[in-house]
FITIMAR-221385 format. One record per residue (C-alpha): residue number from 0; residue in one letter; x, z, y. Coordinates in Angstrom, 1 decimal. Each point is the difference from the previous one (the first is absolute). Example, Ala and Ser with C-alpha at 12.3 -4.5 7.8 and 13.67 -1.06 7.14 Angstrom:
// FITIMAR-221385
tidren:bavo:xx:zz:yy
0:A:12.3:7.8:-4.5
1:S:1.4:-0.7:3.4
***
This chain:
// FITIMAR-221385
tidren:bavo:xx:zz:yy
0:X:100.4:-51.3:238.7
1:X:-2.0:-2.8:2.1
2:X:-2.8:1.1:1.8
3:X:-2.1:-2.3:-2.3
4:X:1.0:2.1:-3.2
5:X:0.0:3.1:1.6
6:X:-3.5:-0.6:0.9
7:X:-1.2:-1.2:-3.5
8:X:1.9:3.5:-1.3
9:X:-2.0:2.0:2.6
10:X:-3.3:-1.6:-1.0
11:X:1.1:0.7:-3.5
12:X:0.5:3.8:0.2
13:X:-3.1:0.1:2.2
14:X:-1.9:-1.5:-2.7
15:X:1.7:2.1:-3.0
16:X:-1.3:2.9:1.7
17:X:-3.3:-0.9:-1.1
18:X:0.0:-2.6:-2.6
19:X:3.2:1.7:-2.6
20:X:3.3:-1.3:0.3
21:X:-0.9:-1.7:-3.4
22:X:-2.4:-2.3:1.3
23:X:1.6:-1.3:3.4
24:X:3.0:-2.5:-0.6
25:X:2.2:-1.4:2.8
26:X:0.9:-3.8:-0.1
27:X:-0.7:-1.2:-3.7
28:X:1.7:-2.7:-1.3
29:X:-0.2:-3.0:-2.2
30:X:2.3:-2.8:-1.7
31:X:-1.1:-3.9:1.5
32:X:2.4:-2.5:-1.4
33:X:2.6:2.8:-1.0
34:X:-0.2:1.2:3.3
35:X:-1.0:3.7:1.1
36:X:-2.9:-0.4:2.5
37:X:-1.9:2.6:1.8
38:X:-3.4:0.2:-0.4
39:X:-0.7:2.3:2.8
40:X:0.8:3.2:2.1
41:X:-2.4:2.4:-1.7
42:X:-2.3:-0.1:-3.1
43:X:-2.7:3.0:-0.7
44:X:-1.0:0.0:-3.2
45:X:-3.4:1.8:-1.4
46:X:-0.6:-1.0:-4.2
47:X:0.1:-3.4:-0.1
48:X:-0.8:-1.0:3.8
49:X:3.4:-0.6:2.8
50:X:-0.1:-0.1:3.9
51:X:1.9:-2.3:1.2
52:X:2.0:1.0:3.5
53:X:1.8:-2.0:2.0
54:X:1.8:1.7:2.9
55:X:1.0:-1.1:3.5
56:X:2.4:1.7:2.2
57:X:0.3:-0.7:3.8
58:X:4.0:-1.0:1.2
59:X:-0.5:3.0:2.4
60:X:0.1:-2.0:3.0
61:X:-3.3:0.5:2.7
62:X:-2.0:-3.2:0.1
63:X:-2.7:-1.4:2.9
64:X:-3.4:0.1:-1.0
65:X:0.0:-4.1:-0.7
66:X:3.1:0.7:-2.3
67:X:-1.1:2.8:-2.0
68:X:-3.4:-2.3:-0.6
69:X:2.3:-2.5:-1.1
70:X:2.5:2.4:-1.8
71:X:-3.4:1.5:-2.0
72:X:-1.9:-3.6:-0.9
73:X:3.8:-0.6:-1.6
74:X:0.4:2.9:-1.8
75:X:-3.5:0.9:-1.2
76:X:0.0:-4.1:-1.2
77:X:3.8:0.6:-2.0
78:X:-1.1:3.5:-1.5
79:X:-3.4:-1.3:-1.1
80:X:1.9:-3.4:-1.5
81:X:2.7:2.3:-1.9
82:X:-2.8:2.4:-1.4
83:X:-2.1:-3.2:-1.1
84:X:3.4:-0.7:-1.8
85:X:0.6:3.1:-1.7
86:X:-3.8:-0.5:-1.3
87:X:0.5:-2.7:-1.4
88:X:3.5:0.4:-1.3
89:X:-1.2:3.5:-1.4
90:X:-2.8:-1.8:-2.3
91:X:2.8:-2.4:-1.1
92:X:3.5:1.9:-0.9
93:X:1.0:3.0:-0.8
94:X:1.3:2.4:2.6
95:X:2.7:3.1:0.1
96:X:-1.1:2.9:2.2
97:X:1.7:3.4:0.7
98:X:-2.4:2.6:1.1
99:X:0.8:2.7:2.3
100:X:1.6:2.6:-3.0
101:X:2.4:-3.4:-0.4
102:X:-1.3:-0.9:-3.0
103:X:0.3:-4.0:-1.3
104:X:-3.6:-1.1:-1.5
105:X:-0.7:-3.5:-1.0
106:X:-3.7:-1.8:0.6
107:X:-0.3:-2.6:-2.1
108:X:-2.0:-3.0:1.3
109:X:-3.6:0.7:0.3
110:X:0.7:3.4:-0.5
111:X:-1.4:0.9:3.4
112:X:-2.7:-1.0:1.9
113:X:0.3:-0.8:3.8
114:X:-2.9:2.0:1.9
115:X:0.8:-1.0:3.6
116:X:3.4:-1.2:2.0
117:X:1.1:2.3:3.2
118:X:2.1:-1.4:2.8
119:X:0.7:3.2:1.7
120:X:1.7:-0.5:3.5
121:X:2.1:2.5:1.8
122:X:-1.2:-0.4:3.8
123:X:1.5:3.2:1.3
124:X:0.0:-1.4:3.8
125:X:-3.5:0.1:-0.2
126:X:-1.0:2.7:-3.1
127:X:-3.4:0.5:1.5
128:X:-2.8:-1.9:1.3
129:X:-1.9:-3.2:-1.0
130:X:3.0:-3.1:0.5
131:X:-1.5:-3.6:-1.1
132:X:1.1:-2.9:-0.6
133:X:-0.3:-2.8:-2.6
134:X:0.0:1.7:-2.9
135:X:-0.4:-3.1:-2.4
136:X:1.0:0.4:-3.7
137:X:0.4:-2.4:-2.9
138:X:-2.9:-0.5:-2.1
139:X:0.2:1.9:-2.9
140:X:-2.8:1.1:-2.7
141:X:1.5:3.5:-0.5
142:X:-0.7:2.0:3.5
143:X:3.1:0.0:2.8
144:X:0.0:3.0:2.7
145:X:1.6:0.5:2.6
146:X:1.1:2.9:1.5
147:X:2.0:1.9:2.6
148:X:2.6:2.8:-1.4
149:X:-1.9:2.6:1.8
150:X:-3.9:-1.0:-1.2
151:X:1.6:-0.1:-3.9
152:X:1.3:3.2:-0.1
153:X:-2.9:1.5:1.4
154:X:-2.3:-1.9:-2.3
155:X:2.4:1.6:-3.0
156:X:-0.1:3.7:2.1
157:X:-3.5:-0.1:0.3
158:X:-1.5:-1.2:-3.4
159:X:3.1:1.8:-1.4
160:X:-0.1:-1.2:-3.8
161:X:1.4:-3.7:-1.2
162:X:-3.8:-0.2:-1.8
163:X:-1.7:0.7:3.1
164:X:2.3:-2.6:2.0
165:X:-0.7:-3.0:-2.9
166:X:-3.9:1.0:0.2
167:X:0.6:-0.9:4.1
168:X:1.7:-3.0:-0.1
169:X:-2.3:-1.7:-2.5
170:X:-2.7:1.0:2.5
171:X:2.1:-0.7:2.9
172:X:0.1:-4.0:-0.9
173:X:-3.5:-0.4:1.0
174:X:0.9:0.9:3.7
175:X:2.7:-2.3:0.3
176:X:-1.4:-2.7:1.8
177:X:-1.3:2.6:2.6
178:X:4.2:1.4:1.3
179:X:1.0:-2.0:2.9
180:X:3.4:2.0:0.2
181:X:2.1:3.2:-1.2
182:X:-0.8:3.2:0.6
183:X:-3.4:0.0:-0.2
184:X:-0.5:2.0:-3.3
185:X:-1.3:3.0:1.3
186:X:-3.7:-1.3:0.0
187:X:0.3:-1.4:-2.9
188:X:1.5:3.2:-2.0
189:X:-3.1:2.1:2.2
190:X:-2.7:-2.1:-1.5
191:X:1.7:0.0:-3.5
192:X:0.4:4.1:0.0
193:X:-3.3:1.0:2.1
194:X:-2.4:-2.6:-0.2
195:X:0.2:-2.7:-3.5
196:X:2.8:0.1:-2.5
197:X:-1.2:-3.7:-0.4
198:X:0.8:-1.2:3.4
199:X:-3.3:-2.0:0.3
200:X:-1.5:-0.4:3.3
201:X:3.5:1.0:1.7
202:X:0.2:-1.5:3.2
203:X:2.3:-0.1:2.8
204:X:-2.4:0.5:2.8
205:X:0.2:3.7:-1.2
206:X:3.1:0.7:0.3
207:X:0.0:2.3:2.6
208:X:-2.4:1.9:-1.4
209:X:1.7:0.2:-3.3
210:X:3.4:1.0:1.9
211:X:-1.6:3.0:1.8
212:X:-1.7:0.8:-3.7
213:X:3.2:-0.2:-1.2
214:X:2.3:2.4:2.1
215:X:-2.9:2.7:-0.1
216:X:-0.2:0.0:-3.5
217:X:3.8:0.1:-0.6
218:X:0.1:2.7:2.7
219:X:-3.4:2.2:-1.5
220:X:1.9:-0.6:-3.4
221:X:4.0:0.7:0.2
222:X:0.1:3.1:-1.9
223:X:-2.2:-1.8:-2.4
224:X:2.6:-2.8:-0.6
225:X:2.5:2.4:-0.2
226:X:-1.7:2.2:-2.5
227:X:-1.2:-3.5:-1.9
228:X:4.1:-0.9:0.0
229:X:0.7:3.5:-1.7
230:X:-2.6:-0.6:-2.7
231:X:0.4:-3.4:-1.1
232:X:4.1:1.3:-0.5
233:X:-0.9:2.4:-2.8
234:X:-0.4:-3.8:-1.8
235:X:2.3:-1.9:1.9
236:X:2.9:2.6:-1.3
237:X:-1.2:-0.3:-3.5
238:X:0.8:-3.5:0.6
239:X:2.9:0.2:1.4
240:X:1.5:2.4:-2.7
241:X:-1.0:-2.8:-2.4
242:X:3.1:-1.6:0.8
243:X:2.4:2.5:-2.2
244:X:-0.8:1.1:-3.6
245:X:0.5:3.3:-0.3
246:X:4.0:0.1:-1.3
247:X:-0.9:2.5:-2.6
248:X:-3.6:-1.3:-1.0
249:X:1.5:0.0:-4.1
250:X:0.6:3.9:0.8
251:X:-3.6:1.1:0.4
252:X:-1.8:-2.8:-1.0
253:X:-2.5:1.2:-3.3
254:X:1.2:-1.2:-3.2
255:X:-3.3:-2.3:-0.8
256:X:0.9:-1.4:2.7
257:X:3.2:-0.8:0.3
258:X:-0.2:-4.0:-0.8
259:X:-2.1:-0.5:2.9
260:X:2.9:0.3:2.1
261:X:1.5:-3.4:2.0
262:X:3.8:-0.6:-0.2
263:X:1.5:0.1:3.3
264:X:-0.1:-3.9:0.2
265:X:-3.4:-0.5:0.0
266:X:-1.9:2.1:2.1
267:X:-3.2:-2.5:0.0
268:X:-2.7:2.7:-1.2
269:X:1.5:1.9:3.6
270:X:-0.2:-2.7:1.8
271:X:-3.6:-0.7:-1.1
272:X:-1.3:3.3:0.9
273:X:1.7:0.1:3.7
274:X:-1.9:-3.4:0.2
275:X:-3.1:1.9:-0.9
276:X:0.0:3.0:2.3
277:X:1.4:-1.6:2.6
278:X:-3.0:-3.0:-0.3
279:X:-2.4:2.6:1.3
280:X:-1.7:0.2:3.1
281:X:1.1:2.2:2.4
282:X:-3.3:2.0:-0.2
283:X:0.4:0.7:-3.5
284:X:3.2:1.2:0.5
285:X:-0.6:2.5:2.6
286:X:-3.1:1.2:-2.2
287:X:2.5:0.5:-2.8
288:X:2.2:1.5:2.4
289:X:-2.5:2.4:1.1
290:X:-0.9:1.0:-3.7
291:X:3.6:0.5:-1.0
292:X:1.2:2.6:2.8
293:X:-3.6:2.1:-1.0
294:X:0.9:-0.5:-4.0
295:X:3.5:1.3:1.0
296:X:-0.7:2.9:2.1
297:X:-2.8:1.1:-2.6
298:X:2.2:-0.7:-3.1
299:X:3.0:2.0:1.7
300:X:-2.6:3.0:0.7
301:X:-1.7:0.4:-2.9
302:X:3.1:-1.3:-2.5
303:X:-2.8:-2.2:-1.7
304:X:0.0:-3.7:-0.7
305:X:-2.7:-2.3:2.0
306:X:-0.3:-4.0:0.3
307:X:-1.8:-2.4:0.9
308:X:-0.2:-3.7:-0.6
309:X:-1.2:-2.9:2.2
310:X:-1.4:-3.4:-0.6
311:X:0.3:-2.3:3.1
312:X:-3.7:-1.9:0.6
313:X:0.4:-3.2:-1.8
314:X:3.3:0.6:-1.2
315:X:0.7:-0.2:-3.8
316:X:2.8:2.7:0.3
317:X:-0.7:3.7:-0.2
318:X:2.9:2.7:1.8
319:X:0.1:3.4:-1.7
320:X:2.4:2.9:2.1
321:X:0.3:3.5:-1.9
322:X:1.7:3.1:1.2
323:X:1.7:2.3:-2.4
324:X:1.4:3.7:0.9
325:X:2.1:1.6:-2.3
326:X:0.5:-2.7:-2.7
327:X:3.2:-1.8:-1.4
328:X:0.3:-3.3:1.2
329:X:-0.2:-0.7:-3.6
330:X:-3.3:1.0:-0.3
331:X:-1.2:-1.4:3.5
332:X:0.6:-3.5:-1.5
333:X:-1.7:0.7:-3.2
334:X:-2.9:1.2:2.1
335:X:-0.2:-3.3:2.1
336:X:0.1:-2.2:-3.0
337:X:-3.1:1.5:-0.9
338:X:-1.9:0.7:3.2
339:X:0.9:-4.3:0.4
340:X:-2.2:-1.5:-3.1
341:X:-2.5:2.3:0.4
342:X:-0.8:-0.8:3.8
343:X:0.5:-3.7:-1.0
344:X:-2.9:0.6:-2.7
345:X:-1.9:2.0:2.5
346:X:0.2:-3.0:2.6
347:X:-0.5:-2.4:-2.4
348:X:3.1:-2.2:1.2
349:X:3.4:-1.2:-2.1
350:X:2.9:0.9:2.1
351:X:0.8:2.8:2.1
352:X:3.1:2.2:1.9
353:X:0.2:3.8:-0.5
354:X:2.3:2.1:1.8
355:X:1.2:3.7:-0.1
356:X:1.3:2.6:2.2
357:X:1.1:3.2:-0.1
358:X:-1.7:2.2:2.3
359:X:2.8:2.6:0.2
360:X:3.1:-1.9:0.6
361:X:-0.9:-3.5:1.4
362:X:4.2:-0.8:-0.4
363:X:-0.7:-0.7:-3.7
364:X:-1.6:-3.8:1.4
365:X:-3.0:-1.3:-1.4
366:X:-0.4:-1.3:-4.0
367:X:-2.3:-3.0:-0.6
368:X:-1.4:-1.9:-2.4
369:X:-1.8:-3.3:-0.4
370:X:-2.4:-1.5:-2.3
371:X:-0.7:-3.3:-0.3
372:X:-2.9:-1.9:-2.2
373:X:-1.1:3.1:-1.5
374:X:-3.6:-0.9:-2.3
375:X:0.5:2.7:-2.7
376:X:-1.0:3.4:0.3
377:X:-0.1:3.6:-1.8
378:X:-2.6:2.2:-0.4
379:X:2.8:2.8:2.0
380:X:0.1:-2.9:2.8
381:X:-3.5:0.0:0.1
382:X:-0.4:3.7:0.2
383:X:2.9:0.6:2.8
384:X:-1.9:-2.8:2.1
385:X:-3.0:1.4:-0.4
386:X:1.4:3.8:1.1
387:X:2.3:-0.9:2.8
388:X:-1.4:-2.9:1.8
389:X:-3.9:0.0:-0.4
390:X:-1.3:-1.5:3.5
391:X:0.6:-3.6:-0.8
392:X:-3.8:-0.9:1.2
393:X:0.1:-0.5:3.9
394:X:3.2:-2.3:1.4
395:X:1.3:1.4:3.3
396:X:1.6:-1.9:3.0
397:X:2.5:1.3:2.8
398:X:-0.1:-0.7:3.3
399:X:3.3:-0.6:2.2
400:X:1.1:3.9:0.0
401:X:-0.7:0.8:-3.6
402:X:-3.6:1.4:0.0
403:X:-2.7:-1.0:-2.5
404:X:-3.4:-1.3:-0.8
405:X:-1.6:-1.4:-3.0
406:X:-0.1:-3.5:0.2
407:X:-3.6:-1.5:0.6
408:X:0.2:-3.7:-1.5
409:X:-1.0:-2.4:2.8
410:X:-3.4:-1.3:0.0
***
């Protein structure tokens, strides 16, 4: 494998670990005069919204300081020109990806939209510390970073959710005109995480100050991270077991319900609800997280049921989880299709995701369900709501590791 395709695969997996492998595709293609082109290295994909990546791998060889300049203004112009491309071309035609489980899915033309383009530059003779140089791009109405292998990955460790990462490179674009090299994103990723999710007022004059803030805080707060990591997996392996239908989901599936199974082929209902969990921010999964091992240990204590269901702050989506001990699988799902209406009457929303585990042997996977456009409700909806999910009043908000507060609307 060439070191430039070994380096996009690396990125890739790096990436899968905390976006899904369903949502990170490696060099996506399309037809241009009945020819197959490539419309980049990488394409991250949240709902209907695509990073654009454009990777650029060093020949190895140790440059002067006036050649690596040189070597970056070339690269950082090439990978932000092929980027612009794959914007525009991805707006145009429709293009063939394979995600990361090796799965073929087509995007027809305007299908996606392009958030930002990422020219990410492998500059391992020189991984750390501020290198500029003339970092000119092409003009381009959608947002072109640039980046150096090492500051992108951290930026994906450290916000560690593909929502969190979109919400930082639409904010990032307003400090563009500020970077006068690579390697220089640790200020900017200090201000965004300790000081204004905006990025207003960010200035490069700080940046000491902002690098010291930086280190302590990742040094006060490792066993945080790590502990936030564990947390937000609860839902990232929900997501992840998305991939597979259950191969005997006929066998246990309740009678009534039998025709809301998908054939094999499809999959898009699946699909749609990995796309919803995995759309939240980090903090919202960790405080799931959090409230799914407690549920767990309780429910496998006192062999009762519990759940809980959450409504992310602006989001017209609500998540239910219930825990079952001592129940058929049968009856787990017949229990989540009617825990899901009544919390979506209870939230007063349309669509929403419910899943199911089994407190007593976590090998039996996790059964879902997911409603969509959902107006009409029965009195027994009504009543469940009512019972099992009653503090709908006062939205809450997590911070980075999880914990909560109710939201105060800003004045």
């Amino acid at each position: 494998m060439q070191h430039g395709h070994l380096l996009e695969q690396i990125i890739a997996d790096f990436n899968s670990q905390f976006f899904m492998n369903d949502f990170v595709f490696l060099n996506p293609k399309y037809l241009r005069e009945k020819n197959e082109k490539e419309l980049c290295d990488l394409l991250l994909v949240l709902n209907d919204e695509a990073i654009v990546i454009s990777v650029k791998g060093t020949d190895g060889e140790p440059k002067s300081e006036s050649r690596l300049s040189s070597w970056l203004t070339k690269k950082t112009w090439k990978g932000s020109n092929q980027a612009k491309g794959g914007i525009n071309w991805l707006s145009r035609v429709a293009t063939t990806a394979r995600n990361l489980w090796d799965e073929e899915v087509t995007f027809n033309s305007g299908r996606l939209r392009a958030l930002c383009g990422v020219t990410v530059l492998d500059c391992s003779q020189k991984p750390f510390g501020l290198i500029e140089y003339d970092m000119r791009v092409p003009d381009s109405e959608i947002p072109l970073h640039v980046l150096s292998v090492n500051d992108f990955l951290n930026v994906v460790k450290w916000l560690g959710s593909i929502a969190d990462v979109y919400k930082y490179f639409s904010r990032r674009a307003r400090v563009l005109s500020v970077l006068t090299g690579i390697n220089q994103e640790q200020p900017i990723l200090a201000y965004y995480t300790l000081r204004s999710k905006a990025l207003e007022g960010f200035s490069m004059d700080d940046q000491e100050e902002l690098c010291v803030m930086h280190n302590f805080h990742l040094i006060e707060n490792l066993e945080n991270y790590e502990e936030r990591d564990k947390y937000a997996n609860y839902l990232n392996s929900v997501v992840q077991a998305l991939h597979e239908r259950h191969p005997s989901i006929e066998s246990y599936m309740p009678a009534e319900l039998l025709n809301r199974i998908e054939p094999l082929e499809k999959r898009e209902s699946y699909r749609e609800m990995g796309a919803m969990l995995n759309a939240l921010p980090l903090s919202i999964k960790v405080h799931i997280g959090r409230r799914l091992e407690t549920m767990i240990e309780e429910v496998s204590r006192l062999k009762k049921a519990g759940c809980f269901a959450i409504k992310p702050l602006l989001d017209e989506s609500v998540f239910v989880f219930g825990c079952f001990s001592s129940l058929s699988r049968t009856e787990r799902v017949r229990q989540l299709h009617a825990m899901v209406p009544a919390a979506l009457h209870q939230h007063k929303v349309r669509k929403g995701v419910g899943v199911a585990i089994d407190a007593d042997n976590p090998q039996t996977g996790f059964d879902l369900m997911l409603v969509r456009d959902q107006v009409a409700f029965t009195e027994a909806d009504k009543r469940i709501g009512a019972y099992l999910f009653p503090n709908t009043e006062e939205p809450l908000v997590a911070d980075a590791f999880g914990q909560t507060r109710v939201y105060t609307p800003p004045e």
